[in-house]
C-alpha positions in Angstrom: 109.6 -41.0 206.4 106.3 -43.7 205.8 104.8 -41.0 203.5 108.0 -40.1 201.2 108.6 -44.0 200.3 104.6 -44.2 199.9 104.6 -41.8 197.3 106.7 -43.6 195.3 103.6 -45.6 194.5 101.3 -43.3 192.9 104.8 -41.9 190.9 105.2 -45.9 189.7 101.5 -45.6 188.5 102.3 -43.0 186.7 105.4 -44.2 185.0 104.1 -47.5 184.2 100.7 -45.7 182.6 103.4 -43.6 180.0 105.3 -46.9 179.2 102.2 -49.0 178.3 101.4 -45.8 176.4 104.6 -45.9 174.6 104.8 -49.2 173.9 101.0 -49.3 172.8 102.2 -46.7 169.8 104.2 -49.6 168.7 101.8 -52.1 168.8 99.1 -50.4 167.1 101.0 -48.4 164.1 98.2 -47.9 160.8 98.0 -50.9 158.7 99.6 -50.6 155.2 98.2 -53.8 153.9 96.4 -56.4 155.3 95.6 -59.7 152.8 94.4 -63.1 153.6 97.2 -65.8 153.5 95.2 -67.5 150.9 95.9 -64.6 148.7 99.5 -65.4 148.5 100.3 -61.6 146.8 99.4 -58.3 146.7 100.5 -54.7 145.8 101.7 -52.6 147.9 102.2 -48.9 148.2 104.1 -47.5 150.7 103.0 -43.9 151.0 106.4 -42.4 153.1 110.0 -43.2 153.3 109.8 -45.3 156.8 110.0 -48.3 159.1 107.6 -51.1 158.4 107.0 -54.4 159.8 105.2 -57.6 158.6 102.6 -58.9 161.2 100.9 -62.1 161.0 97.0 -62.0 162.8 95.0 -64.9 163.3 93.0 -67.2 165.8 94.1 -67.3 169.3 95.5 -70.7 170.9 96.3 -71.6 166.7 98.9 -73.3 165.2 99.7 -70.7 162.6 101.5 -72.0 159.0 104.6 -70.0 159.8 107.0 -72.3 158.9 105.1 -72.7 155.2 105.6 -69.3 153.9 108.5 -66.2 153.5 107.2 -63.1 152.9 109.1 -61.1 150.3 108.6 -57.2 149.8 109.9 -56.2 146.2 110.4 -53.1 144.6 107.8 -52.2 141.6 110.2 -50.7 139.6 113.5 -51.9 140.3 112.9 -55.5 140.8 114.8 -55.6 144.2 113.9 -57.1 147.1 114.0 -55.4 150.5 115.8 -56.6 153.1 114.2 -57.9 156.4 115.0 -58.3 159.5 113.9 -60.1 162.5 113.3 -58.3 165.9 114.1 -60.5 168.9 111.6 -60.0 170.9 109.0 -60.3 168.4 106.3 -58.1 169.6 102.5 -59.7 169.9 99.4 -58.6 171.1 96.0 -60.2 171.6 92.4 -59.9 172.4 91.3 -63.3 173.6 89.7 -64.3 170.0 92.5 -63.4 167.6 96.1 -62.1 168.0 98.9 -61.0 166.3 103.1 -61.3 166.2 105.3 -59.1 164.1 107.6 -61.4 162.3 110.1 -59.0 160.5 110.6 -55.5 160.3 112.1 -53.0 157.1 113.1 -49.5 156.3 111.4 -48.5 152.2 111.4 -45.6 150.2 107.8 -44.2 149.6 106.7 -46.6 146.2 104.9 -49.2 145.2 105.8 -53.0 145.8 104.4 -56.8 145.3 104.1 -58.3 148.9 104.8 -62.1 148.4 104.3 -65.1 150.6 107.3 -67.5 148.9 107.9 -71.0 150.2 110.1 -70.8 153.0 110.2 -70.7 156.9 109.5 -66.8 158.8 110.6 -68.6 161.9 113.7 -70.5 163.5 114.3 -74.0 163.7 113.8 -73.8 167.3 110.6 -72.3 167.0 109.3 -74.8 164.6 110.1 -77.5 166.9 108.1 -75.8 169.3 104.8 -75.2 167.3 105.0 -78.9 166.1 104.9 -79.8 170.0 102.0 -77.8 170.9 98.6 -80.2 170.8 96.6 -77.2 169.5 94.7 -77.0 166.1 95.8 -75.5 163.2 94.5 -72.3 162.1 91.3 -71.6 159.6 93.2 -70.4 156.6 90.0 -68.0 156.3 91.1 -66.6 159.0 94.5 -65.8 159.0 96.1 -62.7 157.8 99.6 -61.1 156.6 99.5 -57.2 157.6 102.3 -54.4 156.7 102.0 -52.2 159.6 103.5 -48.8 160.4 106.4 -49.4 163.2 108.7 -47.6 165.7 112.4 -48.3 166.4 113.2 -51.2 168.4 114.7 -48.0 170.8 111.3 -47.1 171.9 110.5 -50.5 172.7 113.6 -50.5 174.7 112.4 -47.9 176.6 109.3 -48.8 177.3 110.3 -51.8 179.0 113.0 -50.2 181.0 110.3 -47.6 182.0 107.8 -50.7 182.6 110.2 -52.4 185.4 110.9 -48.9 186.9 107.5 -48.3 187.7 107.3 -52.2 189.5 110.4 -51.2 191.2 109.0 -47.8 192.4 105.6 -49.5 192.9 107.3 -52.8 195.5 110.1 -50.4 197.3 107.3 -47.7 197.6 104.8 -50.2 199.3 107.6 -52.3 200.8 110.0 -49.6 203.0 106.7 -47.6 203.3 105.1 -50.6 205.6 108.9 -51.1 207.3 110.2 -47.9 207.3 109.6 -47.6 211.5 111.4 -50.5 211.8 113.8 -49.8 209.5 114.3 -46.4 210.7 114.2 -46.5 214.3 116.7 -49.0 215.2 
């Protein structure tokens, strides 16, 4: 009985190595657009009908301007702006020195557009109460970038994390009723 709960840990290894997988596609879709956020606006051409999201990248342990700026995506030829939302859970990633947080996504037609940083707030009031409390610096401007990146639905995300906790779960009750199974068993 020991070795059928103990293979549930190398089967949570391997769940938990497709779900960083699947949520690494996410994270690291091919960047549209990247400009500094002294630049202020740019063209942009989006090459197929999709999903897009707006990241922000910058120094790590930074206070980033986010509550100084709005991006706006508008349409070359119509004059319309594209709706954006926010996700939730705002994806971010980092590697020690910089990182980066998606702050909205968008569905576009294949086309060109101006990329704008308007005056305005990307985040919540809530969340702006919490940067102003952090006693951290503020970020090199030189430094600081808005990026249009490639994205997946927020259903693959979803996923991802469900498959994440599944492999801890297989991973603890695996080790766990593998070590107490005798006792567990017996009486």
């Amino acid at each position: 009985m020991q070795v059928l709960f103990f293979c549930l840990i190398p089967l949570g290894i391997l769940i938990l190595v497709f779900s960083i997988k699947l949520l690494q596609k996410n994270f690291s879709g091919n960047i549209i657009l990247e400009i500094p956020y002294s630049q202020k606006s740019a063209e942009l051409i989006i090459p197929n009908s999709g999903r897009y999201s707006i990241w922000h990248k910058g120094q790590f342990f930074r206070k980033a301007p986010l509550d100084e700026f709005r991006p706006e995506i508008i349409s070359k030829s119509t004059g319309e702006k594209i709706k954006l939302s926010t996700f939730w859970l705002r994806p971010n990633t980092n590697n020690g020195k910089t990182a980066r947080m998606e702050l909205f996504r968008f569905s576009a037609p294949a086309g060109k557009y101006f990329l704008k940083l308007a005056d305005g707030s990307s985040i919540t009031v809530m969340e702006k109460t919490i940067i102003r409390l952090l006693p951290v610096k503020m970020v090199d401007y030189d430094k600081y970038f808005i990026q249009i990146r490639e994205t997946r639905t927020v259903f693959l995300v979803l996923i991802g994390i469900v498959f994440a906790a599944m492999a801890g779960l297989c991973i603890i009750c695996g080790l766990v009723f593998g070590i107490l199974a005798d006792q567990i068993f017996t009486n």
